[in-house]
Structure formats: C-alpha cells, structure tokens
DRENROTOR-643476 format. One record per atom (N, C-alpha, C): residue in one letter; x, y, z. Coordinates in steps of 0.001 Angstrom, whole numbers, plus 500000, padded with zeros to 6 digits. Layout:
AXYZ...
//
This chain:
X554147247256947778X555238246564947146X555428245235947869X555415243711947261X555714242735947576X557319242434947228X557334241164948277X558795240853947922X558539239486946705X559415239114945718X558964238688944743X558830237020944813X560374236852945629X560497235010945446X561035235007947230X561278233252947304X562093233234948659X561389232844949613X561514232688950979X560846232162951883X559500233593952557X559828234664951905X558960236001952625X558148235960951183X558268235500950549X557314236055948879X555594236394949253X555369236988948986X554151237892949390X553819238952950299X555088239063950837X555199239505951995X555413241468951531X553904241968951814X554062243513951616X555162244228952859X555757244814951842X556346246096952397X555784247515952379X555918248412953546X555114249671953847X556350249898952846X555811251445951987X556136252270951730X555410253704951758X555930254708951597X554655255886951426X555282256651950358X554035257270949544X554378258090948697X554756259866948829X555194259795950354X555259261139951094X556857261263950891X557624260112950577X559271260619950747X559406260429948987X560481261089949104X561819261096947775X562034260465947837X561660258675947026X563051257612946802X562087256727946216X562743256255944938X562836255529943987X562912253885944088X561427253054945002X561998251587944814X562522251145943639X563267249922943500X563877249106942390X562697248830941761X562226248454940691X560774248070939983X560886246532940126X559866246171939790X560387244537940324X560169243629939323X560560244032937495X560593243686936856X562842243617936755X563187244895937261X564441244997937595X565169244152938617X564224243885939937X564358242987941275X564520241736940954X563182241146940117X563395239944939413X564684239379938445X564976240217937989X566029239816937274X567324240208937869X567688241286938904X568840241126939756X569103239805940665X568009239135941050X568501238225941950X568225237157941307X567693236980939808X568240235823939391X569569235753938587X570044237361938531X571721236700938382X571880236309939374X572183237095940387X572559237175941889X572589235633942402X572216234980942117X571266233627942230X571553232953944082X572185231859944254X571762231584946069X572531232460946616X571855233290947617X572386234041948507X572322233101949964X572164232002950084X572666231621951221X573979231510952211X573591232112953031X574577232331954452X575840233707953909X575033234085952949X575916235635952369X575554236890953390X575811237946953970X576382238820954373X576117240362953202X574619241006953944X575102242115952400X574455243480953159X574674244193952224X574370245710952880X573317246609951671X572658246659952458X571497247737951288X571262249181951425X572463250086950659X573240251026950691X572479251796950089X571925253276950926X571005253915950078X569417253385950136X569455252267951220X568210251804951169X566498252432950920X566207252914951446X565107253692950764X564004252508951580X563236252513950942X562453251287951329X562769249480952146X563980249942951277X564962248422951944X564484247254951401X563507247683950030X562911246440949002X564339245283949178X565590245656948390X566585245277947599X567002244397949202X567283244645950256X567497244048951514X566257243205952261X565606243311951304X564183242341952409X564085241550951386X564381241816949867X564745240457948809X565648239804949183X566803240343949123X567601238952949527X567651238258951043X566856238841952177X566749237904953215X565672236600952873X564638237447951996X563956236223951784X564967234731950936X565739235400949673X566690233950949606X568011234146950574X567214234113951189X568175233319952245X569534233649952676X569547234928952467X570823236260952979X571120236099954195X572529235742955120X572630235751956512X571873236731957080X572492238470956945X572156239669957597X571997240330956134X571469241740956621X571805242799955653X571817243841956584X573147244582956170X572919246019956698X572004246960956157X571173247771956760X570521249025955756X571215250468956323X571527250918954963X571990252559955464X571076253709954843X570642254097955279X569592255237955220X569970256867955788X570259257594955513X569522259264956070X568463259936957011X567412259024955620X566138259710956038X565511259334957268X564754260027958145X564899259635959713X563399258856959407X562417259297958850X561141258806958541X561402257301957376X562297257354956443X562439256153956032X562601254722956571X563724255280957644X564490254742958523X563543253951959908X562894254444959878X561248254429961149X560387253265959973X560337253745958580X559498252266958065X560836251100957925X561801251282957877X562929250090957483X562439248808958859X562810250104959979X562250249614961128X561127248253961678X559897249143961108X558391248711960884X558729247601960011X559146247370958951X559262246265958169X560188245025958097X560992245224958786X561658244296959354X561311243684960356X560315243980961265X559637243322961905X558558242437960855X558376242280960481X557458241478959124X558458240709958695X559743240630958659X560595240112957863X561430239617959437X562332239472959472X563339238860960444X564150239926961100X563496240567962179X564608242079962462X565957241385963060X565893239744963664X567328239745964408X568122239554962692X567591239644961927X568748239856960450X568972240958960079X568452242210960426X568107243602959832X569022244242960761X569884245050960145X570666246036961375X570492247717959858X570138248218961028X569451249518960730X570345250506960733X571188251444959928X572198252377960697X571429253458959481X571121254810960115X570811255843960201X571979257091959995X572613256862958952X573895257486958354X574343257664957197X575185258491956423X575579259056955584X576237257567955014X576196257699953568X576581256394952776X577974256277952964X579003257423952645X579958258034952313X580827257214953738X579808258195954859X581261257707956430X580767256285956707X579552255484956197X579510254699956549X580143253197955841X580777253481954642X581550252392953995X582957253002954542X583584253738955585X584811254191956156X584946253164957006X584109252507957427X584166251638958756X584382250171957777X585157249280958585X586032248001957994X585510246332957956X584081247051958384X583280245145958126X583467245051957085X583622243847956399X583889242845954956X582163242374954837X581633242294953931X580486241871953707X580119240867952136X579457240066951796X579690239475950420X578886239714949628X578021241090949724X577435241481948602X576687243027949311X577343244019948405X576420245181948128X575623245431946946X574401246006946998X573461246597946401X573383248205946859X573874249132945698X573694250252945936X572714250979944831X572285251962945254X570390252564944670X570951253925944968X571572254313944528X571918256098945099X570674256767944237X570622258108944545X569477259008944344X570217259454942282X569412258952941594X569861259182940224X570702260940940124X571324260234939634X572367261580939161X573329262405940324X573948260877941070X574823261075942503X575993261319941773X576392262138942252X577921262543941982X579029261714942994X580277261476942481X581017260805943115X580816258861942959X580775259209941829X580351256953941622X581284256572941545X583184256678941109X583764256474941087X584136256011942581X584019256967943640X584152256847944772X583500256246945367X582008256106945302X581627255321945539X581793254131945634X582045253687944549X582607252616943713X583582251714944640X584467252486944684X585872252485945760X585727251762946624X585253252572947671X584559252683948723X583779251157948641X583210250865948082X582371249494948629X582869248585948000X583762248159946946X584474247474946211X585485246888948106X586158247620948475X587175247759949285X586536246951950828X584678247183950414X583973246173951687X583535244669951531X584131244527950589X583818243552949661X584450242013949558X583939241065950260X584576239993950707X585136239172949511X586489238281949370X586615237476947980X585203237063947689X585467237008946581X584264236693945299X582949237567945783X583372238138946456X581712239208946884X581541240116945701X580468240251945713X579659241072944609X578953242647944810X579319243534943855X578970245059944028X577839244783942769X577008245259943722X575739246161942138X575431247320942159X574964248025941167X574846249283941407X574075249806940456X572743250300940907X571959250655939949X571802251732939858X571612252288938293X571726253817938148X570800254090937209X570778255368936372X569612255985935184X570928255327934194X570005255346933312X571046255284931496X571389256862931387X570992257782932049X571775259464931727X572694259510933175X573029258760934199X574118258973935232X575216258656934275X576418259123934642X577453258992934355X577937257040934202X578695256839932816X578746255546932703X579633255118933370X579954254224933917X581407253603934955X581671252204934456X582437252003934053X583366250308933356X582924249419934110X582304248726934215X582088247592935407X582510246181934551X582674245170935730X582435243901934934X581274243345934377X580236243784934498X579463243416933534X578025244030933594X577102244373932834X576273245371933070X575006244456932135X573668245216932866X572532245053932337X571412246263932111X570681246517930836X569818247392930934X568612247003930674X567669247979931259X566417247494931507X565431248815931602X564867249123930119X564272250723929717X565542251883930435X564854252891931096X565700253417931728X567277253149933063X567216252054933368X567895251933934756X568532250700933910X570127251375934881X570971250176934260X571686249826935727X572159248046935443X572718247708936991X573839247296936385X574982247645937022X576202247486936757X576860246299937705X577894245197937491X578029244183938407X579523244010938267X580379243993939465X582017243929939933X582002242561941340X583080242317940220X583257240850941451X584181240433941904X584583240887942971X585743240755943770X586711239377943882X587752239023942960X589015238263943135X589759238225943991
//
C-alpha cells in the first residue's frame, strides 16, 4: 500500500495479510483528503488505526502530528516500523482501547475513525471524539452502508463504505 499525494507519495507502507483490519481503499483515501483538503499545521488522531494508512496520508499533506490508537500489539510493532519511513518525531503511537483513550482531554483538529465494520456504540463514539475536537475541527468516520446510519453533517458513498463528516462550531 502506497501513500497517494503529499510530500511521502510513493512511499510504501508494511502491511501483512496475517491481521484482521480493513485498510481504507485508496480510491476512498483519494477522495477523503481531497475534501479534507490543506491539512497544514493541523493536529489529528488515527483512531482505530490499523495500518495507520489514514495517519501517514495526512502527514504527508502536511499534518502537524497524528496520534495512532491501536490494540493490536503486532499492528502496533508495524505502525512503529512505518513511521520510521515517514516522520516518527510526528507519529505518537498509543497502544490502547479507543473508548478510554478519547477519555483523556487533548483537543486535536481532525479525527479519522475506521472502527472494525459493524462496531456497536457509534453514537458514543461519536460523542466521544466530537468532544476532542478543536473549533472548526473535523470528525470522519468511515463505516459499511449495512452499519448502523448516524445523521452527520454531511456524508459520502463509495460502493460499499460510507464516510460520514461533522464539523465542529
């Protein structure tokens, strides 16, 4: 998997086909960050990261930091590995539950969340990172077209996977 545009564009990312998790497709990638459009000197967190595609895109345009939150201890070991390819003093790595980890009170100006299709609790979710969410910062949130639908401010679909977009006033 390459990263698509930006100052890293070509730049492969390890993945393996040994874990559970679903990169963004990058017909979907492409078109999230050209809504998304300059992420310069923005602040974001890649929630559910997995591969940490969605967080090594936007460092390439030009994202201050990104947090990655991960579980998986072996995922978490390539987030690692690949951020060294990419800019690790931008990469902060936390190895924790999604849930306790939007409990804690950094403000950030853009999440991207990728939960495991058919997560229960999106409302809360929802909440929860809306509430980390700096003025005019931006929530995305990509899901299946069969997860549960949630009102957002404004939404896009794309075959199966739809990204939903809330923008903090």
């Amino acid at each position: 998997m390459q990263i698509l545009a930006g100052r890293y564009k070509g730049v492969s990312i390890q993945t393996s086909a040994k874990y559970d998790y679903r990169p963004t497709q990058s017909k979907v990638r492409k078109s999230l960050f050209d809504i998304l459009g300059d992420l310069s000197d923005k602040t974001a967190i890649d929630l559910f990261a997995g591969s940490g595609i969605l967080g090594f895109e936007a460092l390439s345009r030009m994202a201050k930091s990104v947090i990655f939150v991960e579980t998986n201890k072996k995922l978490v070991e390539l987030l690692y590995k690949n951020s060294i390819k990419i800019d690790a003093q931008k990469c902060i790595i936390r190895k924790m539950d999604a849930f306790i980890f939007l409990k804690e009170k950094q403000l950030v100006d853009l999440i991207m969340v990728d939960p495991p299709y058919g997560q229960k609790d999106l409302n809360l979710l929802i909440e929860l990172c809306y509430n980390r969410l700096n003025t005019d910062g931006t929530l995305v949130l990509e899901t299946s077209l069969k997860d549960e639908h949630i009102k957002a401010d404004s939404e896009r679909i794309y075959g199966s996977t739809r990204l939903s977009f809330w923008r903090k006033q």
